[in-house]
C-alpha positions in Angstrom: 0.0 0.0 0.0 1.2 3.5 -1.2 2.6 5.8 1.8 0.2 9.0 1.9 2.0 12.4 1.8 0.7 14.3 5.1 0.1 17.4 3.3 -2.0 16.0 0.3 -4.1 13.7 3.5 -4.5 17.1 5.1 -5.7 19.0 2.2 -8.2 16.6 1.3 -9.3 16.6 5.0 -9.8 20.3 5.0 -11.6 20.3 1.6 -13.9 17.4 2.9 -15.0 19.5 6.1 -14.8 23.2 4.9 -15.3 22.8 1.2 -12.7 25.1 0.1 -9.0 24.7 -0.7 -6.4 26.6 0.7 -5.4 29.9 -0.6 -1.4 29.7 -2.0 -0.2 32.8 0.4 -1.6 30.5 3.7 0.8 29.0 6.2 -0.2 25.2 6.2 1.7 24.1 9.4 -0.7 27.2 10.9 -4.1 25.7 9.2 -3.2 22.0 10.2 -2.9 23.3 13.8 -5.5 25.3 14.3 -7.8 22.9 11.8 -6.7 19.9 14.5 -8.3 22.1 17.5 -11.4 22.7 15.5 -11.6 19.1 14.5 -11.0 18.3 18.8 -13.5 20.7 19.9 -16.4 19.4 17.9 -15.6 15.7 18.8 -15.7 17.3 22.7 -19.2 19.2 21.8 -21.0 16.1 20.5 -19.6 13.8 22.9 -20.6 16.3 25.5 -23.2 17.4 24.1 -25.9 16.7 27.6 -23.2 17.9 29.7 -22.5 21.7 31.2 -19.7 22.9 28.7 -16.8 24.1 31.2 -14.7 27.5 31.0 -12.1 29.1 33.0 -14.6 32.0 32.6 -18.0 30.7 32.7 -16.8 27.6 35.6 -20.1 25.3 34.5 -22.9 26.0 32.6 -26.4 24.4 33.0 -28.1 23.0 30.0 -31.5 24.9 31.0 -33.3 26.0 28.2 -33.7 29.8 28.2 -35.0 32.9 25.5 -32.1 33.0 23.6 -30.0 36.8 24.8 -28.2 39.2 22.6 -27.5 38.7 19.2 -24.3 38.1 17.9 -23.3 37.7 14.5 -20.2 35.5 13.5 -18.3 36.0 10.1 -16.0 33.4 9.0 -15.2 31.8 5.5 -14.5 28.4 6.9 -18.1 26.3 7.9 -16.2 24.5 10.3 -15.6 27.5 12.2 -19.0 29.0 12.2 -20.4 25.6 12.9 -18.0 25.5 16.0 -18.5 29.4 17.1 -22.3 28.9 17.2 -22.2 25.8 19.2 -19.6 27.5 22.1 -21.6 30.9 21.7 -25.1 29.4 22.0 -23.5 28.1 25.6 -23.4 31.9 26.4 -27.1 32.2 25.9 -26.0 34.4 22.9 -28.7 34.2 19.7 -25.9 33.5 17.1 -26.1 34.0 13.3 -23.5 33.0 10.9 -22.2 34.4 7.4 -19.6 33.1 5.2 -19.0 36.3 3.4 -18.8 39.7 3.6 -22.1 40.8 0.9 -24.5 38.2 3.4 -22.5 39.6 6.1 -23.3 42.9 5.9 -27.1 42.3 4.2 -27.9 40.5 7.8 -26.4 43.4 9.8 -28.9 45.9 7.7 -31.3 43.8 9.0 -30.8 42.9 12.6 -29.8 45.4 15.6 -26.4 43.1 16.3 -25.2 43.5 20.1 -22.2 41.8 19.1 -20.0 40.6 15.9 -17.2 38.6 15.8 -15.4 38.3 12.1 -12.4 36.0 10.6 -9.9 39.0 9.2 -9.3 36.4 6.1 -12.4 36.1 4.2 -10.6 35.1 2.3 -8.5 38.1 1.8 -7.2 40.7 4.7 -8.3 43.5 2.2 -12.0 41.6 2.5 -12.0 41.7 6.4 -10.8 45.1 6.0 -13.3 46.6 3.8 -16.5 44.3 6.3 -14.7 46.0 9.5 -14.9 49.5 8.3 -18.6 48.9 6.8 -19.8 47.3 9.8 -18.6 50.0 12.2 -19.9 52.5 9.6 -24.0 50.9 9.9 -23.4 50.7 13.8 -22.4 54.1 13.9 -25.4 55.1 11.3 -28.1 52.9 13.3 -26.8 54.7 16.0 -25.5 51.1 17.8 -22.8 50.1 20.3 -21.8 46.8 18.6 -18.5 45.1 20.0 -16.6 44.0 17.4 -13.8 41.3 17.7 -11.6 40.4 14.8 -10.2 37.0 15.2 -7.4 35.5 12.6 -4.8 33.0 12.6 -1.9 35.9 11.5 0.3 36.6 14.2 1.9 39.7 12.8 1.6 42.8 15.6 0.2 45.3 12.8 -2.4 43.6 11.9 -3.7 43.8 15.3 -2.9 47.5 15.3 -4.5 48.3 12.0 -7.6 46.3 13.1 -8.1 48.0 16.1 -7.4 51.7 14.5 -10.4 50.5 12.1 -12.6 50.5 15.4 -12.5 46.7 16.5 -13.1 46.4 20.0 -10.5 43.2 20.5 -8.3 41.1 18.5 -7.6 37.3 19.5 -4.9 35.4 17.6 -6.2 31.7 16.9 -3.7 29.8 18.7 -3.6 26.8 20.5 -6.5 27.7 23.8 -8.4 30.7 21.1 -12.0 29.1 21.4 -12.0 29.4 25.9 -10.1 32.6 25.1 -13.0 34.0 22.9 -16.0 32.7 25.5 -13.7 34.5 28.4 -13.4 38.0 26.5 -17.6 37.5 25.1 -18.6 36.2 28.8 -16.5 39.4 29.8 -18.9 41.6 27.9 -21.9 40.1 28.7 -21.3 40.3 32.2 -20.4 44.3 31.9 -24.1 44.5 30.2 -25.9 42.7 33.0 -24.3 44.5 35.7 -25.4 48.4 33.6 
């Protein structure tokens, strides 16, 4: 039996769950790390799926059914990471819609007061997250909203985070190895500032 070339196994894997190759100018030992915690989180969500998720933040969460709270709307190319971002935000009693580009993206936020928004800088392009950053803030300000914005992306370069936030994000989370408790803790974060107001 032929040996299989990890990269070419990968690549098929990610096109099998996310149904989109990999853009050239992407760092694949970056996507097979942070597509292998994806890939571990949703194995834990649906063999855990009747038990209290747990969080450094959030300790344990009851699986009470409750009206749904704010809205928050999640932006990301990949399905596998929308899938995943409305299973751990739903935990937060957060009413979560997903868009896998910015035209649908910013459609649904003409359409829906969003409390919240959090949006892959990649999709597929910086310049795209960009140009959905500066339009989003643009409606809030014009529908006269406070929407927190959080740009999350697997880049580590510092200006990046620096030209995201001087666009008007509210935070910036790198997707490294623990980003998925480190998104619930900054979102449970806010949500606990709007309770206590």
């Amino acid at each position: 039996m032929p040996s299989v070339d990890l990269d070419t196994e990968f690549l098929e894997l990610f096109y099998g769950i996310t149904n989109t190759k990999v853009p050239e100018n992407i760092d694949l030992h970056n996507l097979k790390t942070q597509l292998k915690g994806i890939v571990d989180v949703i194995k834990d969500i649906n063999n855990n799926s009747r038990k209290p998720y747990k969080s450094k933040a959030l300790g344990n969460m009851d699986d009470t059914e409750e009206d749904q709270g704010p809205a928050i709307l999640v932006v990301d190319d990949l399905g596998v990471i929308t899938y995943q971002l409305k299973v751990l935000l739903s935990r937060l009693k957060l009413d979560v819609d997903c868009s896998q580009e910015i035209y649908d993206a910013v459609n649904k936020f003409k359409r829906r007061k969003y409390t919240y928004v959090v949006m892959d800088l990649f999709i597929p392009t910086e310049r795209e997250g960009f140009i959905l950053l500066a339009e989003l803030k643009k409606l809030a300000q014009a529908y006269n909203l406070k929407t927190i914005i959080g740009v999350i992306t697997a880049s580590a370069r510092k200006e990046i985070e620096q030209q995201c936030k001087a666009r008007g994000a509210d935070f910036f989370l790198e997707k490294n190895n623990e980003w998925q408790n480190n998104l619930l803790e900054i979102m449970s974060g806010y949500i606990g500032t709007e309770e206590s107001e």
